[in-house]
C-alpha positions, 0 to 999 in steps of 0.5 A: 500500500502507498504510504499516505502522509498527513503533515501538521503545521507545514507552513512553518519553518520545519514543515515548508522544507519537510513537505517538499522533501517527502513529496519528492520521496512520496509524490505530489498527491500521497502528501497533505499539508494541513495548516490553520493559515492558508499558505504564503508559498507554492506547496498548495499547488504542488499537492493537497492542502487542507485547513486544519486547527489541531484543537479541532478534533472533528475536523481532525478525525474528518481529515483522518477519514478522509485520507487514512494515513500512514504517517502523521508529522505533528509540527504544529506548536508556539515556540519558545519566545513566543509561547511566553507572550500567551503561556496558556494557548502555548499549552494548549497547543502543544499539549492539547494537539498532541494527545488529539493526534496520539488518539486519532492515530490509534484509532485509525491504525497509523503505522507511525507519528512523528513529534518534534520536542526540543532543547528546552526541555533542559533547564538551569540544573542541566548540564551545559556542556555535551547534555546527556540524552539522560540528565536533570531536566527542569525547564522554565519556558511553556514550551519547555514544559510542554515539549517534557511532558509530550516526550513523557506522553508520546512513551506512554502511548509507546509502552501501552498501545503500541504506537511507533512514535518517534521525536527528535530533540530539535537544536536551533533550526536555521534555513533561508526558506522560511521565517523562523517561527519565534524561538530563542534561536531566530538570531541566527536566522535574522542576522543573516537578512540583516548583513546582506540587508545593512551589513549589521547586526543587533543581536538580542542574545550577548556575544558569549550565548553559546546553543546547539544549532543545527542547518535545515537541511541536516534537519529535515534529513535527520527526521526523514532518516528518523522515520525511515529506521526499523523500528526494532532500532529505535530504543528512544520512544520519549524523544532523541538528542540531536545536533549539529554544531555549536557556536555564539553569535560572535563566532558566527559574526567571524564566518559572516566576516569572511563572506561581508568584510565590513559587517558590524555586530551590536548586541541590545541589553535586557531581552528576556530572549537571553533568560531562556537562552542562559538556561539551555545547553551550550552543546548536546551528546546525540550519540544515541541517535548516531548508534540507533540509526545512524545520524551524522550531520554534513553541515558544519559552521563553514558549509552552513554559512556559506550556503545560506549566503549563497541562496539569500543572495538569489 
């Protein structure tokens, strides 16, 4: 049988890139991009869309009906920074759809479910340097709640009905596709517009912020790899650490340097952006993920600069 797949969210920053990748794997008409806005790119037209609130659980189960998929990308969600500007829709969001999707799928006999989770399930007491897959986690933004307690809901429906779900521990995310979605990590996005732009740069998280990163393209190839695994090699049902590469936004500014000589980097003062960032980790052990099924990334600081640059600059 044809694999037919449902992605959730595929307007934002993830589910642009996702929807392309798998239409190319799956066809045009066997993947459905459902998001709750209408779409500001060409992926309408490239392939079915349909106008989906994941709070809605009819209009969920009548998407479920109509085209029984086989595998659901579940990306819908408010991020970091802007999950703090309305902390219960946030929850709600991320929560609430969650677990409408887990039921749908058992009901409809998905074969899998994909849900990202996230960084910021870490928090101040967790360790900053080469964060284990296994450690403290308290962490202090809506969205880190949530993405913790999702990681604990998508084992759950792992452990009593058997749902292969799969999640990934998404790093900051930087593509030249789509907007970023509001997270903590937009700067490494927005300073790449800004150079070509004004060839400067004010960045809201100091000089010596150091996160895990990731570029888009290495992402969206990891979740695809994720999914494509047999299941007997997944042993991770919560959610997997996942990196790329780490950096601050001066180290980025020196690689930027070598494409835009003359670009200026300013940092603003008081962002509560930097209170979040201060609480995750500055790098991430995934070997978990490199054992189970055989991540690596291909992009490192240089490739992804470079690239973006290229492609930013058509």
């Amino acid at each position: 049988m044809a694999e037919k797949i449902i992605v959730l969210g595929s307007n934002g920053q993830i589910g642009t890139e996702l929807v392309s990748a798998l239409r190319k794997t799956y066809g045009e008409d066997n993947v459905i991009a459902c998001d709750i806005r209408r779409p500001d790119y060409d992926i309408k037209n490239s392939g079915p869309f349909e106008f989906v609130n994941v709070l809605e659980k009819e209009t969920l189960n009548s998407i479920f009906k109509k085209y029984k998929p086989t595998h659901v990308y579940l990306l819908a969600a408010l991020l970091s920074a802007t999950g703090e500007q309305n902390p219960k829709l946030a929850w709600d969001l991320n929560m609430n759809g969650l677990l409408n999707i887990l039921d749908l799928a058992i009901t409809y006999r998905t074969a899998k479910v994909y849900w990202p989770s996230s960084i910021a399930v870490f928090g101040p007491n967790s360790p900053k340097d080469n964060t284990p897959q296994f450690c403290v986690m308290d962490p202090n933004t809506v969205y880190g709640i949530s993405k913790l307690a999702g990681e604990r809901w998508c084992e759950y429906y792992h452990q009593k009905f058997g749902l292969d779900v799969r999640s990934i521990r998404y790093p900051g995310l930087i593509s030249w596709k789509a907007a970023p979605g509001g997270g903590t990590t937009d700067y490494a996005i927005h300073i790449f517009h800004e150079a070509l732009k004004r060839g400067s740069y004010a960045s809201f998280l100091n000089a010596g912020t150091e996160l895990p990163m990731m570029y888009m393209d290495d992402a969206i190839r990891g979740t695809i790899e994720l999914m494509n695994a047999p299941a007997n090699r997944i042993s991770m049902r919560s959610s997997y650490n996942f990196t790329g590469v780490s950096f601050t936004p001066e180290i980025l500014a020196v690689e930027i340097r070598k494409h835009i000589t003359d670009f200026r980097l300013t940092y603003t003062d008081n962002d509560p952006r930097q209170l979040i960032a201060n609480s995750w980790p500055k790098s991430i052990d995934d070997s978990l993920a490199r054992s189970d099924w055989g991540w690596k990334p291909e992009f490192d600081l240089t490739q992804m600069t470079a690239d973006m640059f290229k492609n930013l600059q058509k």
